[in-house]
C-alpha positions in Angstrom: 35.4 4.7 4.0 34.9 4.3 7.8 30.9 4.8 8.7 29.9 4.9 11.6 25.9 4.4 11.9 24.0 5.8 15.2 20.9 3.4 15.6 19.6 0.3 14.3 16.3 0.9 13.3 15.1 -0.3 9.5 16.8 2.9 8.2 19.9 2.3 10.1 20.3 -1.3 9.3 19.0 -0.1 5.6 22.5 2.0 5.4 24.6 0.1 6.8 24.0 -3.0 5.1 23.9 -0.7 1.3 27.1 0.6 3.2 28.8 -2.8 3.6 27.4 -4.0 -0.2 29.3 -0.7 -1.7 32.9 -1.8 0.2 32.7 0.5 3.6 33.4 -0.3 6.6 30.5 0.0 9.0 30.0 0.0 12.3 26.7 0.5 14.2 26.0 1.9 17.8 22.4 1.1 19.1 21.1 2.5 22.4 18.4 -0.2 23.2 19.2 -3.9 23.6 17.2 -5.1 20.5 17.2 -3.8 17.1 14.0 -2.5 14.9 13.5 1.1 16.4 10.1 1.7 16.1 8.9 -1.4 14.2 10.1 -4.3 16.6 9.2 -7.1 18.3 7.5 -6.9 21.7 6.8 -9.8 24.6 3.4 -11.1 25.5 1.2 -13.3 27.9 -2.0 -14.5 26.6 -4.6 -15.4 29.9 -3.3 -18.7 29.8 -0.1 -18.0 30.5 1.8 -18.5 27.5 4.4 -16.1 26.5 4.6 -14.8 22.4 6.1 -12.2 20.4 4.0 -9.4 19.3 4.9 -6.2 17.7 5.0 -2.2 19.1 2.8 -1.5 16.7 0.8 -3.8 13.9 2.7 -2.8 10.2 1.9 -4.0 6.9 3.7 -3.8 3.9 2.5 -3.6 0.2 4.1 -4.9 -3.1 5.4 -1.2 -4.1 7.9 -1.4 -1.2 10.5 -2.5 -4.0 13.7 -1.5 -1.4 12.3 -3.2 1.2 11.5 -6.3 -0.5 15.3 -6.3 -1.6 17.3 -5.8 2.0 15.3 -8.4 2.9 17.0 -10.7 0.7 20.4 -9.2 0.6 20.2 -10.5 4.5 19.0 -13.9 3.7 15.1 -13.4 4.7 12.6 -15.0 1.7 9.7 -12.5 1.7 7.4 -15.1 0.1 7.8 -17.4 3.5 7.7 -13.9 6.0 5.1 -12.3 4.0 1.4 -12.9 3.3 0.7 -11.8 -0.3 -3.1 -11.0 -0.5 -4.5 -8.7 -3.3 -5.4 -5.2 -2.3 -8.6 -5.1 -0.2 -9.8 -2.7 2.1 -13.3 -4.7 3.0 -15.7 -3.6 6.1 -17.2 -6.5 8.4 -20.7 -6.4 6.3 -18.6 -7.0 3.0 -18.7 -3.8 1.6 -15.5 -2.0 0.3 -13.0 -2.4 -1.9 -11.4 -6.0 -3.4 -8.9 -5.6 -6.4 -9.2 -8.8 -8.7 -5.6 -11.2 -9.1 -5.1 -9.1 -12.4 -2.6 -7.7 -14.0 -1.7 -3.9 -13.4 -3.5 -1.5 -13.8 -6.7 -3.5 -14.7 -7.2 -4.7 -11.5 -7.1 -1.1 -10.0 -9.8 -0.6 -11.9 -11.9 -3.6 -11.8 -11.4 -3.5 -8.1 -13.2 0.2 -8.6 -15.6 -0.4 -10.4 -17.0 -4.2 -8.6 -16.7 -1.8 -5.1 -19.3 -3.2 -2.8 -22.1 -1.7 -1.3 -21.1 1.8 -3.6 -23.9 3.1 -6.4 -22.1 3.3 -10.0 -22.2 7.0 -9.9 -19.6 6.7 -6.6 -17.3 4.0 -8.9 -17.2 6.0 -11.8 -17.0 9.4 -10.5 -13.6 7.6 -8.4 -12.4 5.9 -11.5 -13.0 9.4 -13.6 -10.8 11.4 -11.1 -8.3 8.8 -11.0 -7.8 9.0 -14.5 -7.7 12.4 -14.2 -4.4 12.1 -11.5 -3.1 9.5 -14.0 -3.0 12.1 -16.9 -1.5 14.8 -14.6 0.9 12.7 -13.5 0.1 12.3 -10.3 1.2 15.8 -9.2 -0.9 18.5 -7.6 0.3 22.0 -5.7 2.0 21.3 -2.4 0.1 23.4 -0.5 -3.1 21.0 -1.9 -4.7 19.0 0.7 -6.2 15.4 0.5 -9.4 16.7 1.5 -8.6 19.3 -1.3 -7.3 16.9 -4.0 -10.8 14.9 -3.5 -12.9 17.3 -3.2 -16.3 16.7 -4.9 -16.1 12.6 -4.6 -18.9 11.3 -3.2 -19.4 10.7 0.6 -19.4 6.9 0.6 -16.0 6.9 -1.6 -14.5 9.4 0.7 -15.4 7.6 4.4 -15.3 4.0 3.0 -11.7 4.5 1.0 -10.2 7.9 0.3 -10.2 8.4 4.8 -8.6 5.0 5.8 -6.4 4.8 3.4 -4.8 8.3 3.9 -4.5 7.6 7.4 -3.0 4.3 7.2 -0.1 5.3 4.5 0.1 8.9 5.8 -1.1 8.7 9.3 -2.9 11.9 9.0 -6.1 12.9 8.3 -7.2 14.0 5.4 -8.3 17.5 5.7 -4.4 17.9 6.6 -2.3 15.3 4.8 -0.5 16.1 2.1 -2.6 15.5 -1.3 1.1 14.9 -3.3 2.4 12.2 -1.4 -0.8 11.1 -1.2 -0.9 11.1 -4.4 2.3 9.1 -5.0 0.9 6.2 -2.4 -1.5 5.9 -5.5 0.6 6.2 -8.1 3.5 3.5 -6.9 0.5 0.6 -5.4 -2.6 1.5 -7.2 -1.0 2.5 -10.0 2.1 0.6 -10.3 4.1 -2.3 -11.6 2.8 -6.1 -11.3 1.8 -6.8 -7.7 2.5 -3.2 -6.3 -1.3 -2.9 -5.0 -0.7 -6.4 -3.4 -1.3 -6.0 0.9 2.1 -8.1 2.2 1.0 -9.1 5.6 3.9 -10.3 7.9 3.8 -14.0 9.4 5.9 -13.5 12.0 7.1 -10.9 14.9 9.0 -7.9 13.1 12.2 -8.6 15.1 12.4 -11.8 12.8 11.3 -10.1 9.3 14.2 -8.2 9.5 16.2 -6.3 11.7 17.6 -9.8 13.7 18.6 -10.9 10.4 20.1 -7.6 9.1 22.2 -8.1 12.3 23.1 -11.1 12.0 24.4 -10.4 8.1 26.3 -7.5 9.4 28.3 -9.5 11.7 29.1 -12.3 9.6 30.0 -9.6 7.1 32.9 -8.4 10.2 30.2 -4.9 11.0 30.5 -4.6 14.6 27.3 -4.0 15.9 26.5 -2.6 19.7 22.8 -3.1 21.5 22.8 -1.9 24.2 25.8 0.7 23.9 24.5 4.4 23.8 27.0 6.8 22.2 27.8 9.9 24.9 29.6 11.9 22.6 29.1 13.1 19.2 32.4 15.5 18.5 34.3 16.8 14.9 37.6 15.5 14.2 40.4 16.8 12.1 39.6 14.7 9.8 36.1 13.4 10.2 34.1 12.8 13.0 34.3 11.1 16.3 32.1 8.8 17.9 33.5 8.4 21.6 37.1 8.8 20.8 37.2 6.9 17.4 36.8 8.0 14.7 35.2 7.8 11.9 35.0 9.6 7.9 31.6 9.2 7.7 28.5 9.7 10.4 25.1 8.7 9.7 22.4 9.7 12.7 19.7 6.9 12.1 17.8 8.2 15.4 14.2 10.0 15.1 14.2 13.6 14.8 14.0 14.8 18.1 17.2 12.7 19.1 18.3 13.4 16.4 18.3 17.4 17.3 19.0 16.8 20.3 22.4 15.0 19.7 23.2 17.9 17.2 23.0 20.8 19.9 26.4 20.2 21.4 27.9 20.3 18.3 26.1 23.3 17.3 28.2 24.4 20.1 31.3 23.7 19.7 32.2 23.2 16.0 33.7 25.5 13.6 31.4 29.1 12.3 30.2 27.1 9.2 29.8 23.2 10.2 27.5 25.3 13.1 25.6 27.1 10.8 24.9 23.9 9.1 24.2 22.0 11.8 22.1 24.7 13.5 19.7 25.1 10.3 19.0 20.8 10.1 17.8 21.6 13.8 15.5 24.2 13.0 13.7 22.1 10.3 14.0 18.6 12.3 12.4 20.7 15.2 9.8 21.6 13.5 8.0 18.1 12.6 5.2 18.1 14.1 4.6 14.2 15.4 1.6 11.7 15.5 0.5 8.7 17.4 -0.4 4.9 16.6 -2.3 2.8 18.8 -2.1 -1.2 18.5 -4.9 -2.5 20.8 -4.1 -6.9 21.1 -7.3 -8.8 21.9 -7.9 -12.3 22.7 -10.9 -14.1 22.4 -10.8 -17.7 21.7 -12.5 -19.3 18.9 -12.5 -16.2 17.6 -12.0 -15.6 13.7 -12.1 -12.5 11.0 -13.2 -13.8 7.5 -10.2 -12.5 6.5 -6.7 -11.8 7.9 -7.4 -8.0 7.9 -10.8 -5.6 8.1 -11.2 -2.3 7.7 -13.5 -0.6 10.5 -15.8 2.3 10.4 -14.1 4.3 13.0 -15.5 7.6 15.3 -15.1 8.9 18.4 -16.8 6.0 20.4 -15.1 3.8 17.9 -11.5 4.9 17.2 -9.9 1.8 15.5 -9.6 2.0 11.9 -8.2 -1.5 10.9 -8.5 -4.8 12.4 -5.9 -7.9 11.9 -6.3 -11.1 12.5 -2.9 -12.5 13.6 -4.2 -16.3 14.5 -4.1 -16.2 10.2 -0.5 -14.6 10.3 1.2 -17.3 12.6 -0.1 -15.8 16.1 -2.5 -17.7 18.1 -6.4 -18.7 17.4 -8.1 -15.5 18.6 -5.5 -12.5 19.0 -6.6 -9.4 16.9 -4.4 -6.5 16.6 -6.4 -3.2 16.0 -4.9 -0.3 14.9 -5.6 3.3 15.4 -4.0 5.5 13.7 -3.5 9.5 14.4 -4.1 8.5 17.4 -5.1 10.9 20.1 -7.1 9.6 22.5 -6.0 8.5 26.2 -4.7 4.9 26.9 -8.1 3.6 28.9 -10.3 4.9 26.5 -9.0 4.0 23.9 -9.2 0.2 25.3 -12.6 0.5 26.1 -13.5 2.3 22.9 -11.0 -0.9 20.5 -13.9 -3.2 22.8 -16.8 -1.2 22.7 -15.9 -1.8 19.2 -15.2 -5.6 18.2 -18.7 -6.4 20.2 -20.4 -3.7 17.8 -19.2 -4.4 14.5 -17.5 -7.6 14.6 -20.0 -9.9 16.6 -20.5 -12.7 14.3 -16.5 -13.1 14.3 -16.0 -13.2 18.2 -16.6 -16.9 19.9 -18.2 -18.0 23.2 -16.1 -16.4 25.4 -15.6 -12.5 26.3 -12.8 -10.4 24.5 -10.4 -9.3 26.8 -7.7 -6.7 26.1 -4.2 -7.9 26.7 -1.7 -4.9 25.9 -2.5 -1.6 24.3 0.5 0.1 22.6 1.2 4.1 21.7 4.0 5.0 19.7 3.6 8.7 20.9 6.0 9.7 17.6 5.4 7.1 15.2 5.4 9.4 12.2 6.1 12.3 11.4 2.6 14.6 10.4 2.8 14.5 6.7 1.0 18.0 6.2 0.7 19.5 2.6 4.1 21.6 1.7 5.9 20.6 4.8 9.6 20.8 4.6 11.3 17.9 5.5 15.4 17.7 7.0 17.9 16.7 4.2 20.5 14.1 4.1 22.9 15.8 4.8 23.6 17.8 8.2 27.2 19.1 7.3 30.2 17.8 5.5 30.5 13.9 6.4 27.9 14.2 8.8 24.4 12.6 8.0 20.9 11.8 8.6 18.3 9.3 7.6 15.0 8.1 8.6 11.8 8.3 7.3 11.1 11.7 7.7 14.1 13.0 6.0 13.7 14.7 2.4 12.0 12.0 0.5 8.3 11.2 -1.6 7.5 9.0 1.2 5.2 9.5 4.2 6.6 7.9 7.8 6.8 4.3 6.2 8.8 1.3 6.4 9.9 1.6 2.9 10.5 5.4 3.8 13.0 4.6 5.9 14.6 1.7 4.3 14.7 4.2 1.1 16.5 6.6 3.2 19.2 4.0 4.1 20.1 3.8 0.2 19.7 7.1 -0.3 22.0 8.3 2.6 24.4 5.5 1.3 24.6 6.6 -2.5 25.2 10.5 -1.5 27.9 9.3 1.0 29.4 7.7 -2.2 29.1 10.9 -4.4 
């Protein structure tokens, strides 16, 4: 088949490189001049005038992202030079948190629970008791269940110091509204899963170069035409297919976020025939509906500055809205530029700087060198991810006959991830094929 794919972010590339591996031919369209959508790389100065590449937002991956892992490879990038492999740990500045053990799975889920620092043993075992409970239920709760809900009765210290920051890192949404069954399957596929699936996979270089350059490159070689820079104007059904500026094409996948997404649907909502309208018109309705949430990357530089680790969690609050720090002088970056990240982010651009500094001097002194730490570029992704409330209906695949969507907010057991999207690449891919 002919597939035409409309953007080049990790989903996109994710379908058309699956699309080009199953025999299609693929050709991409790409509105900005660089690939990577909304995990990309981004330029900038340090005080002394040297130039680096940075991210739009700081991103980790973890050892469950199993279709991640393996586009990388298809396009020729080795994930054990990229990629950091660290065990799980989500440790505060003071040492206190969680650590899972080098151990096989699932005994070093639950060593790391019950060797938590700084948490009595009636916090680790009432934790390890009500995971076992979500183990023997399968991991499945009502979809109208909360997180807030699903945890309800866990101690205080268990919820602040692990339950909170980790539901709104993987699910960017708090937890008295993110859903409690994806949730629930975040636990299932890293703390839960195979060999390695807990396992934090912290980038080493720009996310331009972990993938989406390389998927590029791999597309051309492969004889993909693919267009930075080239925005499509129009979006029109064919006799036989559809057309993308006058040529067309059997098969269209929209790999644009949801609001573009809509918004390149409404002409044809327009114009096509009664039932390819009525199809069209009802993907609208549910894409419209996503409500949308921020990330904030605050990047600090502070020479001789140095975490114990590449990555801290944070006790975050009004006053102190981070929830994560990263250390990217260990990742490849220079000596002394943190990355922290604020997630379900809400707060205005200044304060939020202030707040990220007010921040590192108050719980990260003892890591900061001589000098002050400055703020070099604060970031918002004002629609990073979708809000992944409990129940919330998500668009499917498919729009209308040989028309498509993916992303990661389409239908999927995924919150707004990286492996979200690069699921929904395969996904979109396979049903094309069926």
């Amino acid at each position: 088949m002919r597939i035409a794919v409309v953007g080049a972010g990790w989903a996109g590339l994710s379908a058309a490189v699956h699309a080009r591996l199953a025999g299609h031919q693929v050709e991409i369209f790409e509105a900005a001049t660089q690939p990577g959508g909304r995990a990309r790389a981004l330029p900038l100065t340090l005080p002394d005038g040297r130039s680096i590449e940075v991210d739009n937002g700081q991103h980790i991956l973890i050892g469950a992202y199993s279709a991640t892992l393996n586009l990388m490879q298809h396009v020729g990038v080795k994930p054990q030079q990229a990629l950091m492999r660290l065990p799980l740990a989500l440790c505060y500045p003071d040492g206190s948190g969680l650590q899972l053990p080098p151990w096989p799975a699932p005994m070093d889920a639950v060593a790391g629970l019950l060797t938590a620092r700084g948490w009595p043993w009636s916090a680790r075992w009432a934790l390890l008791r009500r995971s076992l409970y979500w183990q023997a239920k399968g991991f499945r709760c009502r979809a109208d269940t909360s997180v807030q809900q699903l945890c309800a009765g866990l101690p205080t210290i268990v919820m602040e110091s692990l339950i909170e920051p980790l539901c709104v890192s993987a699910l960017n949404t708090p937890a008295e509204r993110a859903s409690g069954q994806v949730f629930l399957r975040v636990l299932q596929d890293s703390l839960f899963g195979g060999q390695g699936a807990s396992n934090l996979l912290l980038p080493r270089t720009d996310l331009g170069r972990l993938l989406p350059q390389a998927a590029v490159a791999w597309l051309r070689q492969q004889g993909s035409p693919v267009h930075l820079g080239q925005r499509v104007r129009a979006l029109t059904q064919a006799d036989v297919g559809w057309a993308i500026d006058g040529q067309t094409f059997d098969a269209v996948v929209l790999a644009t976020s949801a609001p573009n997404a809509a918004l390149a649907l409404e002409n044809i909502a327009q114009r096509a025939t009664d039932s390819i309208a009525t199809a069209v018109q009802g993907w609208i309705r549910c894409a419209s509906a996503l409500a949308h949430e921020a990330i904030a990357t605050v990047y600090t530089y502070c020479p001789g500055a140095r975490l114990p680790q590449p990555m801290l969690a944070l006790h975050s609050n009004a006053g102190h809205p981070a929830q994560f720090v990263f250390d990217r002088g260990q990742l490849g970056g220079p000596d002394g530029l943190w990355a922290f990240v604020v997630s379900a982010s809400g707060t205005e651009r200044g304060l939020l700087t202030q707040g990220v500094l007010a921040q590192a001097r108050g719980q990260l002194p003892h890591f900061l060198g001589s000098s002050p730490i400055v703020a070099l570029q604060t970031v918002v992704e004002k629609r990073a991810t979708f809000a992944c409330s409990p129940g919330l209906a998500r668009p499917e695949l498919c729009i209308a006959p040989g028309l498509w969507a993916c992303g990661d907010y389409v239908e999927g057991p995924y919150p707004a991830t990286l492996e979200g999207a690069v699921r929904s690449g395969v996904a979109v891919v396979h049903a094309i094929g069926t």
